[in-house]
C-alpha positions in Angstrom: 16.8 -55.6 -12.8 19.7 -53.4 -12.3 22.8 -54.0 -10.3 24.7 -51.4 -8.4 27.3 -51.8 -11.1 24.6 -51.3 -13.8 23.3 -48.5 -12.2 27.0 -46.5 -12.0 27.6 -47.5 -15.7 23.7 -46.0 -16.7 24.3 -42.7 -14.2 27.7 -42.4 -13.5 27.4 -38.5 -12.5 24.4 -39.2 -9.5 25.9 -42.6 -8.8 28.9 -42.0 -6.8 26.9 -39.2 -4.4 24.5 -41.9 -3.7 26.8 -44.3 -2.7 29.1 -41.8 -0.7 25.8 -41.5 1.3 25.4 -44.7 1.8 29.1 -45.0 2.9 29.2 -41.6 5.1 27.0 -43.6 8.0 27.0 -47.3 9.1 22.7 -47.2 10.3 20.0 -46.3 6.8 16.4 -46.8 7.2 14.6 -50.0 5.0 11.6 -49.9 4.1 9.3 -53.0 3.4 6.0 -54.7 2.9 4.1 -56.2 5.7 1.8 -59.1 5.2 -0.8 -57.2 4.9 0.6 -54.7 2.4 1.1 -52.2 5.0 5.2 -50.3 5.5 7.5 -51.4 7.9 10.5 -49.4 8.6 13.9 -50.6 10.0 17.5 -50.0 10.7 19.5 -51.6 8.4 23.4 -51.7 7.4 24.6 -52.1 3.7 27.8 -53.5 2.1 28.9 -52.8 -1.6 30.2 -56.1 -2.5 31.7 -56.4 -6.2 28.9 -55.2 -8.4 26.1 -55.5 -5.7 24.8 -53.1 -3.0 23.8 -56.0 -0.6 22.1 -56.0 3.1 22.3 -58.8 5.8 20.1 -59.3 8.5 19.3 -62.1 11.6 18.4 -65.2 10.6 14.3 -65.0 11.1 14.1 -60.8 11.5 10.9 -59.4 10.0 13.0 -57.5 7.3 13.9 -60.7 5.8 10.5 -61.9 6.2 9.3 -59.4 4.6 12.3 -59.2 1.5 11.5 -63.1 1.2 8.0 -62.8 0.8 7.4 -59.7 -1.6 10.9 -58.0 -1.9 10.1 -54.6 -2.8 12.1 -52.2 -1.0 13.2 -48.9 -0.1 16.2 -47.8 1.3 17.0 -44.0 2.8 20.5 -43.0 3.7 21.2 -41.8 7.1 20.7 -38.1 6.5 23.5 -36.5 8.7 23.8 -33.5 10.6 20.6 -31.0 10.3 22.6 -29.4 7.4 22.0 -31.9 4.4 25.7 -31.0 3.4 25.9 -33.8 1.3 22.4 -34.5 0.2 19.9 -36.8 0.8 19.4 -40.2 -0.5 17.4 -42.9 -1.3 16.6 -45.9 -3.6 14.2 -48.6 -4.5 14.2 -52.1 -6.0 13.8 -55.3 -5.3 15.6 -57.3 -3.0 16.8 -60.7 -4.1 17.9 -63.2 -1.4 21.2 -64.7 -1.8 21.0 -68.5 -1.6 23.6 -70.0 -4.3 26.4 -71.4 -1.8 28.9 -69.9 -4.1 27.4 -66.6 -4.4 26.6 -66.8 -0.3 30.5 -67.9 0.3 31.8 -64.8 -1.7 29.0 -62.2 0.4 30.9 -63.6 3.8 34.4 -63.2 3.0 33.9 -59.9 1.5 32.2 -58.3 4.8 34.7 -56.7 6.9 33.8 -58.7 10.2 32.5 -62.3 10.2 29.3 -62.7 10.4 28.3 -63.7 14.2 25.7 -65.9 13.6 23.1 -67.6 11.1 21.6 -65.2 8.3 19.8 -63.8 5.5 21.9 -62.3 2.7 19.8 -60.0 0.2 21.3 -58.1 -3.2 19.7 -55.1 -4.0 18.4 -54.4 -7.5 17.6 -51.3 -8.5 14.6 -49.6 -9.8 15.3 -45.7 -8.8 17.7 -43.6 -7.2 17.3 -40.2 -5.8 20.0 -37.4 -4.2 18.4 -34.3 -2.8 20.7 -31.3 -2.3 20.0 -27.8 -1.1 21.8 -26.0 -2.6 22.0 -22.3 -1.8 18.5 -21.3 -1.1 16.9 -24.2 -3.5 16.7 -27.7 -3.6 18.1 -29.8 -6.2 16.8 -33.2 -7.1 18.9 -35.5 -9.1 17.3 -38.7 -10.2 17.4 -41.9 -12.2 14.6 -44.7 -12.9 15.6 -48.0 -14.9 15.5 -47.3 -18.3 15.3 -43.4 -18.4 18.5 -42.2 -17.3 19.0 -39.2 -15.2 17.3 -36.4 -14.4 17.6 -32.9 -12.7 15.0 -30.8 -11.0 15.8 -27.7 -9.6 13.2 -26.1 -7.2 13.7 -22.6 -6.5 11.5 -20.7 -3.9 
C-alpha cells in the first residue's frame, strides 16, 4: 500500500492540492462497508502525522467497526463554499488500524489536543486520489491510482 508520503513522492504536482483540501476544513465525509456490504457515510476528522494521513474515532463507533472488519475506504474533503475555488477532493484505500504501542504512543503526542477518551487510531493507505477543479467554464480532473501515476482530464462543455 501507499503511504501519504509515498503518494507525494509518486504525484508531487496533485499531492499537495489534495492535502490543502483536507487541511482547508476540520469535518470530511468517510465512506465504509457495512456488514452486509452496503455504504455507510460519516463525519470524520483527519491528521497528517509524519508520513501518514491518519483518522481517529470513539472507541466502539461503527466507523471503526466497519475499518476493522473490511477496511476499505473512501474519504471526500469538505467541499467549501458553493464555488469549488479550490477543487474537490477525494481518496481511497485501505485503512490500517494502528495497534503497535509504539506506533499508537507517537499518533497521541502528535495530535494537537489530547485525546479525551479511549480510541481507535487508523492510517490511511492509499489506492487513488482525485482533485476536481472548474476551471473557467470546464472541469478539470486530476488523478492518480497506485502504480500509474497521474493523470489529467479536461472536460469542456
Amino acid at each position: 500500500m501507499t503511504t501519504w508520503q509515498d503518494f507525494e513522492r509518486e504525484a508531487p504536482d496533485l499531492a499537495p492540492a489534495v492535502r490543502a483540501r483536507f487541511e482547508a476544513h476540520r469535518h470530511h465525509v468517510l465512506a465504509t462497508l457495512r456488514k452486509d456490504g452496503a455504504p455507510r457515510v460519516s463525519g470524520t476528522e483527519v491528521q497528517f502525522i509524519g508520513a501518514d494521513l491518519t483518522i481517529g474515532s470513539m472507541l466502539g463507533a461503527v466507523k471503526a467497526l466497519d475499518l476493522r472488519r473490511d477496511g476499505r475506504f473512501s474519504l471526500h474533503s469538505h467541499p467549501g463554499d458553493e464555488t469549488m475555488a479550490d477543487g474537490d477532493a477525494k481518496i481511497s484505500g485501505i485503512a490500517v488500524e494502528i495497534l503497535d504501542e509504539i506506533e499508537l504512543s507517537a499518533y497521541v503526542s502528535d495530535l494537537p489536543a489530547p485525546v479525551p477518551g479511549p480510541f481507535h487510531a487508523f492510517r490511511l493507505e492509499l489506492t487513488e486520489a482525485v482533485l476536481t477543479t472548474v476551471e473557467d467554464d470546464h472541469l478539470v480532473i486530476r488523478s492518480w491510482h497506485q502504480g500509474e501515476g497521474e493523470r489529467t482530464i479536461d472536460r469542456r462543455p
